[in-house]
Each structure stands twice: as structure tokens, then as C-alpha cells.
N, C-alpha and C positions, 0 to 999 in steps of 0.2 A: 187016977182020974185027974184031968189037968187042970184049971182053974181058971178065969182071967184074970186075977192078980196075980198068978206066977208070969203070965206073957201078958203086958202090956199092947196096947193096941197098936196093929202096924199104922207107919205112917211115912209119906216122902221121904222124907230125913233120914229113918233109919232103914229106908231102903237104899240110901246113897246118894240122894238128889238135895243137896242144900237152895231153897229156892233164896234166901237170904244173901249170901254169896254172891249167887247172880244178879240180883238187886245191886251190890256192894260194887261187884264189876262193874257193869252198867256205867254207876254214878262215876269211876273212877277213869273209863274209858272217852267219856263225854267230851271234852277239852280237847283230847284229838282228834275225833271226828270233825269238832266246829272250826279245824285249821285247815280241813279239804274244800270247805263250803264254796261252790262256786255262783256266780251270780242266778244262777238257774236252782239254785238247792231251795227246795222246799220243806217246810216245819223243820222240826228237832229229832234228835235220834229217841226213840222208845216209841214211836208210833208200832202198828204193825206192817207198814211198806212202808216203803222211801218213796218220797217225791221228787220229780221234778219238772220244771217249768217247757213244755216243749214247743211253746210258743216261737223259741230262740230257731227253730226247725223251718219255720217261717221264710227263714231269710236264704233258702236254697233252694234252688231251682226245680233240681230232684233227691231230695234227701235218700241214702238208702242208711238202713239203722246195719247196724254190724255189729253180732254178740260173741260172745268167748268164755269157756270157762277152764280154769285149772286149780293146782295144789301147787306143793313142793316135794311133792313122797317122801322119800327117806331121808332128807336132810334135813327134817322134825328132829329125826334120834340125834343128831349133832348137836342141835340146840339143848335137848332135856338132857341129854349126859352133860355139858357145859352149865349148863343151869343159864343161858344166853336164851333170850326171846324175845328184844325187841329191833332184830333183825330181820328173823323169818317172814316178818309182815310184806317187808320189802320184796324179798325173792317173790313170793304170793305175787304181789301186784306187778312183778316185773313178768312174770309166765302170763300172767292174763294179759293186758294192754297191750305187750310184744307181740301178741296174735293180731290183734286187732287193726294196729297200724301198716301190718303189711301190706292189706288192701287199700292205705291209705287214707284210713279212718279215722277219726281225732276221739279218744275217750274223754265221754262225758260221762258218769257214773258209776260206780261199783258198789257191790256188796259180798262181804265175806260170812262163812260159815265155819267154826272153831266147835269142835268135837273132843270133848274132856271129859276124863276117869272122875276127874275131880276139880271142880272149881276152886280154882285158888285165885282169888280177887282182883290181885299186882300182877299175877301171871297174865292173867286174860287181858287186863288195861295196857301190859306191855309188849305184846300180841299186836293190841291193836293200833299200839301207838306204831310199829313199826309198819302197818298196813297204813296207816292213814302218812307216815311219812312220805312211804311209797308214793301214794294216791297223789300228793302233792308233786312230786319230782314228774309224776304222769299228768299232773294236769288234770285231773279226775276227780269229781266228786263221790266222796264216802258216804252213800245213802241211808245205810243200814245194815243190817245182820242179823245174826243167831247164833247165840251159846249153848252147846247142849252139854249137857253132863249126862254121860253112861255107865254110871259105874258096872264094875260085874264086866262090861264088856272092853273099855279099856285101864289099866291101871292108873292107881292115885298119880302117880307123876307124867300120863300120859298123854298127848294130843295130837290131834292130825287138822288142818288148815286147808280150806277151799276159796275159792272165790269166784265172782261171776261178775263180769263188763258188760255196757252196752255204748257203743260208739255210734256214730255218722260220718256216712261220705259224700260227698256232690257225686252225682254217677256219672257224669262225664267225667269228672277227675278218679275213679275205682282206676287200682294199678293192679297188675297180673299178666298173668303169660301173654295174654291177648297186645299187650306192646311189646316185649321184645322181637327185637330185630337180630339178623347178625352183622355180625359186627362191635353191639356192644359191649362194655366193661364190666368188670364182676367186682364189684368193689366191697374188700371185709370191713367190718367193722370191730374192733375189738372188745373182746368179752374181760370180764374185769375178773375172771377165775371160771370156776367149774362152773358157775350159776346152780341148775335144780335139776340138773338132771346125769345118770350115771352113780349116784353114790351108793347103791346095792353093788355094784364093782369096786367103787373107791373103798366102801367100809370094808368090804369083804377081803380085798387085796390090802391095807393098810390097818387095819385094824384089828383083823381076823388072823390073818396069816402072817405079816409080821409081829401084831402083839402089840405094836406101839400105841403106848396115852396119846390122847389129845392135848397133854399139856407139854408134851416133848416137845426142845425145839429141834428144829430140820433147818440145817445152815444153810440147805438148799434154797429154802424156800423163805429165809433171814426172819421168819419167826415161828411161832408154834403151829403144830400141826391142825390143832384145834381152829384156830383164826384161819388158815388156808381153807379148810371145808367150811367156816360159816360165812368166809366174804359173801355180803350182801349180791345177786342179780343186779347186772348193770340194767338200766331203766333206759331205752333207746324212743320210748315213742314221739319226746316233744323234737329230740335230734331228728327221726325220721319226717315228721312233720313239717318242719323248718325247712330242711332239706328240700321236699318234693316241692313245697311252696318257691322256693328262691332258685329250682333249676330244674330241667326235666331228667326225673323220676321213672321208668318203665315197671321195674316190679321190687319187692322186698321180699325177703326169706330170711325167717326168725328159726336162728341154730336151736334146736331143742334135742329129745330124743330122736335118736335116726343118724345124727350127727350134720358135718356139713354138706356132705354130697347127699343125703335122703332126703331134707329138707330143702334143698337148693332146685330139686327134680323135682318140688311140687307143685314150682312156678315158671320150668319149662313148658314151653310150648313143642306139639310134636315137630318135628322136623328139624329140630335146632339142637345145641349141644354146648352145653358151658367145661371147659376145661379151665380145672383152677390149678396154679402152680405153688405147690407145697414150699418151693424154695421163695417165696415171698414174706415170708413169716418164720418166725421162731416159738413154737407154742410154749407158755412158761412153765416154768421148769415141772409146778406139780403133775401134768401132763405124763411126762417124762417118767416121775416118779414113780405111778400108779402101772406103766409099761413095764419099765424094768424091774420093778418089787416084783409084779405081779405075772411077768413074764406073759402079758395079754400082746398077742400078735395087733400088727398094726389095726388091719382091717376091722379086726374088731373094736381097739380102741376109737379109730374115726367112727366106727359105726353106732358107738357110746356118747365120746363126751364131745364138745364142742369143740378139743384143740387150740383156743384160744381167740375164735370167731363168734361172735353170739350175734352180728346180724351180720345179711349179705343186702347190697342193693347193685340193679342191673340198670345202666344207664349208659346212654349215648358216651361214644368217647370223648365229642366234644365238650360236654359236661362235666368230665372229671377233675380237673383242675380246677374248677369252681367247686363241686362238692369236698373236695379234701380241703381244700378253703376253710368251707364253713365248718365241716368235722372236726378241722384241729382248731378254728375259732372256739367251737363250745364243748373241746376239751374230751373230741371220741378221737383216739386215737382209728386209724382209716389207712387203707392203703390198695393201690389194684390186685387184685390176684389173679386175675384171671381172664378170658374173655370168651363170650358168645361166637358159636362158628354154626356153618350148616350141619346136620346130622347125616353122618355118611351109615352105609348099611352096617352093622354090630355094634354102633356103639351105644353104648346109654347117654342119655339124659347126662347127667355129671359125671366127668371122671378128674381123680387127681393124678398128676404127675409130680413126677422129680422127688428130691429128699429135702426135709424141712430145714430152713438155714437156722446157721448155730450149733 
């Protein structure tokens, strides 16, 4: 017969949920949230929603609101085997906001969602500190969130990262298929590495099958393998932004999964056809690497990772020389690749030609 002083009475805690921790978080996370605040943020963080001011809404003609959500997937495991977290934040904010401004939206807001085995305090406040970095490079305010702890469902050292935007656009200024013409320019933008998407390939072929640490260095790549997979997502929206404002702008396309010809096709229009030329770029070198380790055919690498594009924008010819201007002014390296023509019968939406210079 069992007793209840042999079993103590269950309780949170020792089912795995430290609510204390989360408090602990919280206080420790605070400081970075109050370095996103934009003049429009309202209260403090711990309420149960974020606020803010949409009065500022006011001032446009036809506001259309433009929302987005994503993660990072697998390039979480990069960070908890590194024991690095106040990166990830950043990739996060760079997948959401990157959607948003293609349409030519400016973000005003976000909120993220962090899902943990186990709270651990500095982990989460570092989390968020590299979200709220993000938020800032984005121009965005950090309204708020949610930490949950599951244990049972994911391990003590474990976590996975979400987040959610909500932007504006003047709706006579919304950009998309509905402006290009032919004739115009396909101009990349350059990506500052793999960003957040393809690394179930990248781990798999460089981690799996060759074996190699993350603390290896790769001369290739003039440092460790590790730091190649965790560079932070370039952050493109205040670039795009500036951009469309100082010169006409037709459409963006934000490199993600799909790669660059999947996602460049999602801002054709029917009857038109972008041909981007591979010999205008050199993709750096970890590219390469994940190819030839992995013996991954081309097609399917461009249809993976970014190649070394992570935005595209389509704009008049005359306008280019003014936009690569202002690209190399704030420091996005930019270059034409390509250009808009009519669509003849078989072709697709994007194709690439030629072989990559270098």
C-alpha cells in the first residue's frame, strides 16, 4: 500500500516547468527589448499583448497592413552544439521582415515565440537579445512574446525560435509583379552566407558524412566551420526601403527556401521571363563546399540554398546605376544579373544560364 509521504505531492516544478526561471528570464531579457522601442511602442514588456500606437497610420493615404511569419529550422542545432545564442535572434528577424518588405512594406512591430526543454535564464535573455538586435537593424519594434518550457517534449539543452511581423504600405506604392515591364534589370543583392535556410543539407553533407567539428578550421572558408554556419541573416529591409523611396523600385524577391530561381518566379508576372546569368557572381566558397563534399548536383543545390543572393530587386534599367549607388553607399554589396524579357512558349518564369565566375 503506497502512502502520501512516500510520493510527495506533484507539482509544476517537478513536472519540469520552472515558473521562477521564467520570471528570471523576463527580468533579464528587458533591457533589450527597451532598445527596439519605437516612437509608436506602447507600455513595457510583461503585459499580455504588445501595444502600439496606430494613430501614426493616420498619415497615409491608404494604409495596407502586411504580416509574415517564420523561424530559423535547423540552424537552432548549430547554435546549442556551439553553445552560441545571441545570433540566432538575428537570422529570426531577418526571415520575417525580409518577407514583408518585398511588397514594399516598412516593419513596424514584431513578436517572437521561444520553445524550450528547459529554461535556462541567460540562454533565453540571449535569445532575445539577438532578436531585439535584429528588430533594431529592421527598424522594428519588439512588442512582445512568449517563453514556453516543454519538457518531456523537447530536451534540457533544447530550442526552436519563431517569430511574427506586421508591417505598412501606402497602396499606391505596394510593389509586385503587377509593375514589371520588359526590359528591366534583375539586380542581386548579396547574401552574407547561407542565412536560414538549406542546413538539413548543409548538416547532413558536412557534418554527417564528412564527420567534420564545428570547431575545425576550413582554410577555405579562413575560419571555423562553426562560425560559417552560424553567420548571422543579412537584414535587407531598411536597404530595400531606402532603395524604393530614392528610385523606382518594380518588385523584390527575398532568396529563402526554393532558392533563387523559385522565389524570383513568385514575383513574375505571366507573360514575362527573367534570365539571370550565373557568370555575374562567384558564390562564396562555403557554397562550393557543401556541392563538392556532398556531391549534391547543381540543380539541386540552387534549388536549396541561396548561392550567395539573398535579395533580388527588378527595376527599370534606367534606375540602375542610381540603385547600385545607393547599395554600395550602405554597404549591400549589389550587382545586375540579369534581365526581364517577354516569355516565349516553354520557357519558365526564371531560368539561369552560363557557369558561375571564379
Amino acid at each position: 500500500m503506497t502512502t502520501h509521504s512516500e510520493h510527495p505531492g506533484a507539482s509544476y516544478a517537478a513536472a519540469g516547468v520552472d515558473i521562477e526561471a521564467g520570471d528570471t528570464a523576463v527580468e533579464l531579457m528587458k533591457k533589450w527589448v527597451a532598445k527596439t522601442q519605437r516612437p509608436e511602442s506602447v507600455g513595457t514588456l510583461g503585459g499580455f499583448s504588445g501595444l502600439f500606437d496606430a494613430s501614426a497610420l493616420k498619415n497615409y493615404r491608404h494604409p495596407l497592413l502586411a504580416s509574415a511569419t517564420d523561424g530559423v529550422g535547423t540552424k537552432v542545432a548549430i547554435a546549442q552544439r556551439l553553445d552560441i545564442h545571441d545570433t540566432i535572434g538575428q537570422d529570426l528577424v531577418a526571415m520575417v521582415v525580409d518577407d514583408l518588405v518585398v511588397c514594399g512594406a516598412e516593419p513596424l512591430f514584431m513578436t517572437d515565440y521561444i520553445c524550450v526543454g528547459k529554461v535556462h535564464p541567460e540562454r533565453v535573455a540571449s535569445i532575445v537579445k539577438g532578436i531585439a538586435e535584429g528588430c533594431v537593424l529592421a527598424g522594428c519594434a519588439l512588442v512582445g512574446g512568449e517563453t514556453a518550457e516543454h519538457p518531456g517534449l523537447l530536451g534540457p539543452e533544447e530550442y526552436d525560435v519563431a517569430g511574427a511581423a506586421t508591417g505598412v504600405v501606402e497602396a499606391g506604392e505596394l510593389l509586385g509583379a503587377d509593375r514589371i515591364r520588359s526590359g528591366d534589370a534583375v539586380v542581386a543583392l548579396a547574401a552574407s552566407g547561407l542565412h536560414s535556410n538549406g542546413y538539413s543539407l548543409v548538416r547532413h553533407v558536412l557534418l554527417r558524412q564528412l564527420g567534420w567539428a564545428l570547431e575545425r578550421e576550413i582554410p577555405e572558408l579562413g575560419r571555423t566551420l562553426g562560425e560559417e554556419l552560424l553567420e548571422p541573416t543579412r537584414i535587407y529591409s531598411l536597404d530595400c526601403l531606402a532603395l524604393a523611396r530614392s528610385t523606382e523600385v518594380h518588385a523584390y524577391s527575398h532568396i529563402t527556401g526554393g532558392g533563387l530561381a523559385g522565389n524570383l518566379a513568385r514575383v513574375m508576372p505571366e507573360g514575362l521571363h527573367a534570365r539571370v546569368d550565373r557568370s555575374t557572381w562567384t558564390p562564396p566558397p562555403v557554397f562550393g563546399l557543401v556541392g563538392d563534399a556532398g556531391k549534391v548536383a547543381r540543380p539541386e543545390l540552387e534549388r536549396t540554398l541561396n548561392m550567395g543572393v539573398g535579395m533580388v530587386a527588378v527595376l527599370p534599367q534606367d534606375a540602375v546605376d542610381g540603385a547600385l549607388a545607393l547599395l554600395t553607399e550602405r554597404g549591400v554589396p549589389a550587382w545586375v544579373a540579369g534581365e526581364v524579357t517577354e516569355r516565349t512558349e516553354g520557357d519558365e518564369a526564371v531560368t539561369l544560364s552560363g557557369d558561375y565566375a571564379g
